[in-house]
C-alpha positions in Angstrom: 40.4 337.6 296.2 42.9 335.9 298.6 44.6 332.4 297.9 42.9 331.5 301.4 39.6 332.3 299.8 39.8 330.8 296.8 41.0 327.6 298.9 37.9 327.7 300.9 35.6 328.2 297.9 37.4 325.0 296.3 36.9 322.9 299.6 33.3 324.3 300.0 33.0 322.7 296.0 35.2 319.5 296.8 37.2 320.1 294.5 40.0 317.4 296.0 42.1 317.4 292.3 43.0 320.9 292.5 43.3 321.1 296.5 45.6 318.3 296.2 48.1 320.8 293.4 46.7 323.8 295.3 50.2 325.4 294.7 50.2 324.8 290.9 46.2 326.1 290.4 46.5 329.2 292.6 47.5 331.6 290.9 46.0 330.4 287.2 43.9 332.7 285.5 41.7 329.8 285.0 40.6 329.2 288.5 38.1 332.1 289.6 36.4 331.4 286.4 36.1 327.4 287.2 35.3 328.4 290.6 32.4 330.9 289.8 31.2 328.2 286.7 31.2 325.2 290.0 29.2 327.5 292.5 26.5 328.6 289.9 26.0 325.1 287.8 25.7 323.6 291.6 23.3 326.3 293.1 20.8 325.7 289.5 20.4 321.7 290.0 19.5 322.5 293.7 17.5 324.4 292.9 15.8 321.9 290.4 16.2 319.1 292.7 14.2 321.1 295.5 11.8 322.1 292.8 11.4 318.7 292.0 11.4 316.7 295.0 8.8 320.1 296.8 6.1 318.3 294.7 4.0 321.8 295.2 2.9 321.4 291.2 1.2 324.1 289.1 0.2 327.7 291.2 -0.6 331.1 290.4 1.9 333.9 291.6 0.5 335.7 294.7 0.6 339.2 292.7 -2.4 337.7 290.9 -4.3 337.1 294.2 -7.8 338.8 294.6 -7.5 341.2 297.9 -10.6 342.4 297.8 -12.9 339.0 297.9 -11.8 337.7 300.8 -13.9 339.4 303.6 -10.9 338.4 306.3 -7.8 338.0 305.1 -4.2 339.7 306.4 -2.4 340.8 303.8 0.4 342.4 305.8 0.6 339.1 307.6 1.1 337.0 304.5 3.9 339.2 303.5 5.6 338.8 306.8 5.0 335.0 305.7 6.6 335.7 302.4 9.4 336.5 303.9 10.6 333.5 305.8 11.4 334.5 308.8 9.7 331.8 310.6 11.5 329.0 309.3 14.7 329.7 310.6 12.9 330.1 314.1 10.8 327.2 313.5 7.5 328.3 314.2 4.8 326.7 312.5 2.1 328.5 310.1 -1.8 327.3 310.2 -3.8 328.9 307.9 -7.8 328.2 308.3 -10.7 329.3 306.4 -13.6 327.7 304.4 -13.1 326.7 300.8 -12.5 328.4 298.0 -10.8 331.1 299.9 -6.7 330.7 298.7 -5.5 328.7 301.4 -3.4 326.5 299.2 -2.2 329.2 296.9 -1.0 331.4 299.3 0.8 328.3 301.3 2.2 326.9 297.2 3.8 330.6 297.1 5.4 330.8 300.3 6.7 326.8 300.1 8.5 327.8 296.8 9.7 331.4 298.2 11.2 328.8 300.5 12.5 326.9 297.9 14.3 330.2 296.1 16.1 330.8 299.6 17.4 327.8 299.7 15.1 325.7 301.9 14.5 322.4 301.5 10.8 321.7 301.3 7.8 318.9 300.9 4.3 319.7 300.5 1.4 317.4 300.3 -2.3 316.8 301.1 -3.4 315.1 304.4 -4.9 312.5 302.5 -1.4 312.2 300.3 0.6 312.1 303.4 -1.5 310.0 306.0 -2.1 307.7 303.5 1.6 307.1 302.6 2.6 306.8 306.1 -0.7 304.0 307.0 -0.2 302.3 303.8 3.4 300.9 305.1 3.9 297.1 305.9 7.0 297.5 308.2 8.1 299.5 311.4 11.4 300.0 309.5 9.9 301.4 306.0 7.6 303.7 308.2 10.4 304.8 310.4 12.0 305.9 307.4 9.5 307.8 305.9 8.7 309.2 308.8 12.1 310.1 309.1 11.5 311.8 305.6 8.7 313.6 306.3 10.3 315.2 309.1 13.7 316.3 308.0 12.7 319.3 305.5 12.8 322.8 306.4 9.4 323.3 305.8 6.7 320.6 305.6 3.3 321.8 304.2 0.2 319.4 305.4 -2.7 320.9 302.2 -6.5 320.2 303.3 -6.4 318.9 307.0 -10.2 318.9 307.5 -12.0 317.9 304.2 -11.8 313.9 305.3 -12.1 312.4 308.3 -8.9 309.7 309.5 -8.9 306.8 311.9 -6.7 306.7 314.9 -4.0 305.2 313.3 -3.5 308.2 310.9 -4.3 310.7 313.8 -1.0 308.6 315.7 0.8 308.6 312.8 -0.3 312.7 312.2 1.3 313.3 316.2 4.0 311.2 315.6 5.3 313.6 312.9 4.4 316.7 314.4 6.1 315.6 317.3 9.3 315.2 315.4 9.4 318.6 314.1 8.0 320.2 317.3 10.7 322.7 317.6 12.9 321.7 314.9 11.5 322.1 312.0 8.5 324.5 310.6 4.8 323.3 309.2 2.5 324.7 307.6 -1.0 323.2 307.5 -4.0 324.7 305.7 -7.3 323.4 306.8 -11.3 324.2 306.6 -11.8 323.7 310.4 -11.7 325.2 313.5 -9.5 323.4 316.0 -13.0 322.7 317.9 -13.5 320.8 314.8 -10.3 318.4 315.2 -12.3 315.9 316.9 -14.5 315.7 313.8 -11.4 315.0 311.5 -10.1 312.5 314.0 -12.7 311.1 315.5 -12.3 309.1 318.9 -8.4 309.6 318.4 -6.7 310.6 322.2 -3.9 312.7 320.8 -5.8 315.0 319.2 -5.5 317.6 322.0 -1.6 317.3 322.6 -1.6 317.6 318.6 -3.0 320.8 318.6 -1.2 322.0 321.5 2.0 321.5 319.8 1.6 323.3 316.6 -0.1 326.2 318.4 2.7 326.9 320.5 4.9 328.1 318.1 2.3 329.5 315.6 1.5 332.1 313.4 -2.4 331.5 312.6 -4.0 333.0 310.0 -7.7 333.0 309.3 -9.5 333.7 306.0 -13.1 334.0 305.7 -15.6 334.9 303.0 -17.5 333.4 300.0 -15.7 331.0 297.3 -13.8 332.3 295.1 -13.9 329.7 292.7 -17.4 329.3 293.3 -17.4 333.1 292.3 -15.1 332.3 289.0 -17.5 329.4 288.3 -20.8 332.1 288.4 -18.6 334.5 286.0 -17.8 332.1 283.5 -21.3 330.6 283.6 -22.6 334.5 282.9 -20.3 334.9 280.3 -21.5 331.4 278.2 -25.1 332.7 278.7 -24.3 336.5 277.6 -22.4 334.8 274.8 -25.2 332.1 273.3 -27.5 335.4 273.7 -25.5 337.4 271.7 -25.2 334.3 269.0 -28.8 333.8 269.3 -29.6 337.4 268.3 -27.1 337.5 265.0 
């Protein structure tokens, strides 16, 4: 490796002590080791700070994701997803279906494949977000969180649909989108149809231009079928019963 090289690496690092005696350090044998020991310890905390600060909490791994139960659901689509070429481009991900169906999973993977890469990333429910931002007592603390909310890479709104907001959450809901209009990628899950929206938001005026901008750069996604867990739930229960029968019988 060049002396111009290792110089760069060392200003990327900020190391200032050892730019400022560049000619003493260059040639050490010392220095590609420090170098290489800088660069990985400071990739591994971002990477725990990102983890960290994501919030996306406990998830299983797509691999473990039941293809066949879904009666609707693209699997070549999702691995396109996987794949993160949309957040570069920022182009927004909506994935709707009923309950039950994965919708959260699939978005928990792809916000920490984000993550991996090198994204920055923040996911939360509607009701987590929404509430945040409505619960604030002054313009300046909401401008900042606002200002939060809208500067990661990827911004995943979990469960738009399963309670319905007042006008002021559906301003404060456009105000953000409108920030990261193309900027910055979102990904929403959600149980409704965007005939629905009015249902969620009920009486609120920007629901239309709301929609209009997350559909215009959009990859939607729709799942459909029967619950999963509601299928996990009539498993288990058929396993306790099979179980007490067999107990029952000894």
């Amino acid at each position: 490796m060049t002396n111009d090289a290792r110089r760069q690496r060392a200003a990327a690092l900020q190391l200032h002590g050892i730019l400022a005696h560049w000619a003493e350090c260059a040639e050490q044998p010392w220095l590609d080791p420090l170098l290489s020991w800088e660069e990985s310890e400071r990739a591994r905390r971002s990477l725990e700070r990102r983890l960290r600060c994501a919030h996306i909490g406990r998830f299983k791994p797509l691999a473990d994701f039941d293809w066949t139960w879904p009666q609707q659901c693209d699997q070549r689509a999702i691995a396109e997803l996987m794949t993160l070429d949309f957040v570069p481009a920022a182009t927004n991900v909506l994935l709707v279906g009923s309950s039950g169906l994965g919708k959260t999973m699939i978005a928990q993977n792809i916000a920490h494949q984000a993550i991996l890469e090198g994204h920055t990333v923040l996911f939360a429910t509607a009701g987590q977000l929404l509430g945040d931002l409505a619960g604030l007592d002054s313009d300046s603390a909401l401008r900042y969180r606002l200002r939060r909310y809208a500067a990661p890479d990827l911004l995943v709104i979990d469960e738009v649909g399963y309670l319905s907001y007042s006008n002021r959450h559906a301003d404060l809901l456009f105000e953000l989108i409108n920030r990261r209009h193309e900027k910055k990628s979102t990904l929403i899950t959600t149980n409704k149809s965007f005939s629905e929206w009015p249902e969620v938001f009920p009486n609120a005026g920007c629901v239309v231009a709301m929609i209009d901008r997350l559909v215009h750069h959009a990859e939607i996604l729709a799942i459909k079928g029967e619950s999963y867990r509601r299928k996990e739930a009539q498993e288990q229960a058929a396993a306790r019963s099979r179980k007490r029968t067999a107990k029952a019988a000894t």
